[in-house]
C-alpha positions in Angstrom: -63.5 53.1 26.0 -60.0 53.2 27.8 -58.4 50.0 27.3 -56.3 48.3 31.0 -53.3 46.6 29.4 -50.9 44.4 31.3 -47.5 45.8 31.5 -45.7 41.9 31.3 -47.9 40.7 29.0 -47.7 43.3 26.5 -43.7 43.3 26.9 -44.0 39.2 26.6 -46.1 39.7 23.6 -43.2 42.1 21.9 -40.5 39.6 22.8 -42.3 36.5 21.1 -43.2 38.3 18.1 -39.2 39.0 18.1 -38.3 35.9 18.5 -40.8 33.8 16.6 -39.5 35.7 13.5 -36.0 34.1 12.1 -32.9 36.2 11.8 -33.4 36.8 8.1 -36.7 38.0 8.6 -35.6 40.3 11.0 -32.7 41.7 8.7 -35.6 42.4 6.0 -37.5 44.3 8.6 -34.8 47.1 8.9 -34.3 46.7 5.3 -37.7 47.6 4.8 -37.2 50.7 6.7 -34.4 51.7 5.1 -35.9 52.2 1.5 -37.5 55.2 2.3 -34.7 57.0 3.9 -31.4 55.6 1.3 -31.6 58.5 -0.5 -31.1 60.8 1.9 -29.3 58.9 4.9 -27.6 60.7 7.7 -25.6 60.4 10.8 -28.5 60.1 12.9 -30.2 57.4 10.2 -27.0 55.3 10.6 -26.3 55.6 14.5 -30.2 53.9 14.7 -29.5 51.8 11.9 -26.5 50.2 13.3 -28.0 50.2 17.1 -31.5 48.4 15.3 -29.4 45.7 13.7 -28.0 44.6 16.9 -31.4 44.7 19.1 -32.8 42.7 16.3 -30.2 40.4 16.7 -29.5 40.2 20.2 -25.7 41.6 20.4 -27.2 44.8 22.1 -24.8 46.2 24.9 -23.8 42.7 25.3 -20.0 42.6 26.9 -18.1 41.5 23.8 -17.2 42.1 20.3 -19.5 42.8 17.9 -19.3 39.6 16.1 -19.9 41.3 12.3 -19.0 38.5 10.0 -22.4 36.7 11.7 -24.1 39.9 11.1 -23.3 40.3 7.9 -24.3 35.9 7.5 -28.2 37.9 8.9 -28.5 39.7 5.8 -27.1 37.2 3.2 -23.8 38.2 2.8 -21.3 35.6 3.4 -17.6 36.7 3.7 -14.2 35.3 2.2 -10.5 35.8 2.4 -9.2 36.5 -1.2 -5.8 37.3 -2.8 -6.8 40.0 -5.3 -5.3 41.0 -8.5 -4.8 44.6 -7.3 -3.3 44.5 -3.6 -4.4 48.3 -3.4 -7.9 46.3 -2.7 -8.7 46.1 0.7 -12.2 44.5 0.1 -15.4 44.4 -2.4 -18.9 43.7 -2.3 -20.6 41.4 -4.8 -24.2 41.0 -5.8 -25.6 38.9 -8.3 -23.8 38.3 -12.0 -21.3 35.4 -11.2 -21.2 35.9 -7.8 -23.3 32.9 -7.2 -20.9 30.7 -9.5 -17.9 31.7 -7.8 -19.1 31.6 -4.1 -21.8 29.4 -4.5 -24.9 32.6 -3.4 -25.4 35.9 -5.0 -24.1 38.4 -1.8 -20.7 38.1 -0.5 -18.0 40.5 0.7 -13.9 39.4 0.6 -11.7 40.6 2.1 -7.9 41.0 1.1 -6.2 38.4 3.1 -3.1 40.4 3.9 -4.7 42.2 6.6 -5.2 41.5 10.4 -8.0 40.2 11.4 -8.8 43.8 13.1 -8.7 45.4 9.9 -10.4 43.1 8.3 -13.5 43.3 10.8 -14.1 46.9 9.7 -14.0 46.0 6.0 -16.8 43.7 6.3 -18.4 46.3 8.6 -17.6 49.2 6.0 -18.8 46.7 3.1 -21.9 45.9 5.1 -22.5 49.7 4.6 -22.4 49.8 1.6 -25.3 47.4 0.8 -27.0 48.8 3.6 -26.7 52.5 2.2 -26.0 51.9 -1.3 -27.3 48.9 -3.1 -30.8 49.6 -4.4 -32.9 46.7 -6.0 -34.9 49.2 -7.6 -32.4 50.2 -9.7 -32.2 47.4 -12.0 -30.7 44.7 -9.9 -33.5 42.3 -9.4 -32.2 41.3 -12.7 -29.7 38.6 -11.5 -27.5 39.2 -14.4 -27.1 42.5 -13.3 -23.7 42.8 -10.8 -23.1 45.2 -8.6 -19.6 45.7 -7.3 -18.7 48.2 -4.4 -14.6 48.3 -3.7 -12.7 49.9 -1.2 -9.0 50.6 -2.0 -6.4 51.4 0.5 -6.8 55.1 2.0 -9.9 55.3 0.6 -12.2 57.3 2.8 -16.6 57.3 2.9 -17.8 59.2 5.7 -20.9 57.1 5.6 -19.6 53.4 5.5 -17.2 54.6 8.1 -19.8 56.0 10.5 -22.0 52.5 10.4 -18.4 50.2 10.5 -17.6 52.5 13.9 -21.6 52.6 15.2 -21.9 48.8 14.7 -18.2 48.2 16.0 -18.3 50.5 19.2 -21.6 51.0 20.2 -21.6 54.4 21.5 -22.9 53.4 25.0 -21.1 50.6 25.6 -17.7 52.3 24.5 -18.1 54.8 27.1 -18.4 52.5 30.2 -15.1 50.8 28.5 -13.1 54.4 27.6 -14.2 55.0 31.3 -12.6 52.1 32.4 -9.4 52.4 30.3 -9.1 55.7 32.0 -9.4 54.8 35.5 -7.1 51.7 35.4 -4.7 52.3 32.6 -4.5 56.4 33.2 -2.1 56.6 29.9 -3.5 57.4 26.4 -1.7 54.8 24.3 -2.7 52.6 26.9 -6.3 53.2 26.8 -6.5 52.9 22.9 -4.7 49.5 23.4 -7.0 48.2 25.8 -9.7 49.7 23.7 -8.5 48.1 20.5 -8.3 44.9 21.7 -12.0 44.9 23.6 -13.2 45.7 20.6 -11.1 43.8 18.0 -10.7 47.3 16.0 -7.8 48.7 14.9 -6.6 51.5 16.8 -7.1 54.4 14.2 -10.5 53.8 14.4 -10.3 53.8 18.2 -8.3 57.0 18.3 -11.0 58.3 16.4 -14.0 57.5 18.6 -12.3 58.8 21.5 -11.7 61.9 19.3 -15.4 62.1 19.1 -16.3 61.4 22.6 -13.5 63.9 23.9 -13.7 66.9 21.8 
């Protein structure tokens, strides 16, 4: 038998569910489907995985930054400026070991407190990949004593960390509408990536980049 169901209601229904359910739980959702796609993860897989993280937590086409170090608070992973050893080391992921005696909880990136903050925005959004993408409990890290340790070095280049730090950073759709607008009011390339840079709060490789993409 055909069941009538009420357009608004249904809708209301999703929305509660949404937001009855705490950030963290939300986060665990969309890890939950991750773990069957890690091991073979793709452009497409990343593009939805970046746009589901900020639907779940409502920074979806909203007119500002993405604000990442709160995103990466979501799924447990607390951020710090250091001064490391090795100034080739633009940031690193911890997980478990003596993470949680250093920093007081098991997940945190840092970030190498030389940079700007614009710079420093991608790392935790390129380090948020990497847990995302990379760090797999299965693989012997429910053991707490176990640490994992993902570092990114100066010039050093992943395809796939990049692609979520520029999906989560500059929404496709929303970067549009703004490269649009650049255009139209600023006419001149350096003045678009500028304007673009500092909508964003990316730095302006990475905007050069996405224009690149939507251009060519």
């Amino acid at each position: 038998m055909a069941q009538i169901v009420n357009f608004d209601e249904a809708k209301n229904r999703k929305h509660n569910e949404k937001t009855n359910k705490t950030e963290n739980e939300r986060c665990n959702d969309i890890l939950k489907k991750l773990k069957e796609k890690r091991e073979d993860f793709n452009t497409s897989i990343i593009t939805i995985t970046a746009e589901d993280i900020l639907k779940a937590l409502d920074f979806y086409n909203k007119k500002m930054s993405t604000p990442i170090v709160n995103i990466a608070k979501a799924f447990e992973l607390k951020s710090y400026k250091v001064d490391p050893n090795d100034n080739n080391i633009e940031g690193q992921l911890f997980i478990n070991g003596t993470t949680k005696n250093l920093y007081g909880q098991d997940k945190v990136i840092v970030v190498n407190k030389k940079n700007d903050l614009y710079f420093n925005r991608f790392i935790i959004a390129r380090q948020l990949g990497a847990f995302l993408f990379n760090f797999k409990e299965k693989n012997g890290y429910k053991d707490k004593k176990n640490v994992f340790i993902d570092t990114y070095y100066s010039n050093q280049y992943c395809k796939e960390y990049e692609r979520f730090a520029t999906e989560i950073l500059m929404p496709l759709n929303m970067f549009t509408k703004q490269y649009t607008v650049g255009v139209e009011e600023l006419h001149y390339r350096i003045f678009v990536v500028k304007y673009l840079s500092r909508y964003f709060e990316v730095p302006e490789y990475l905007v050069e980049r996405r224009i690149n993409e939507l251009t060519n």
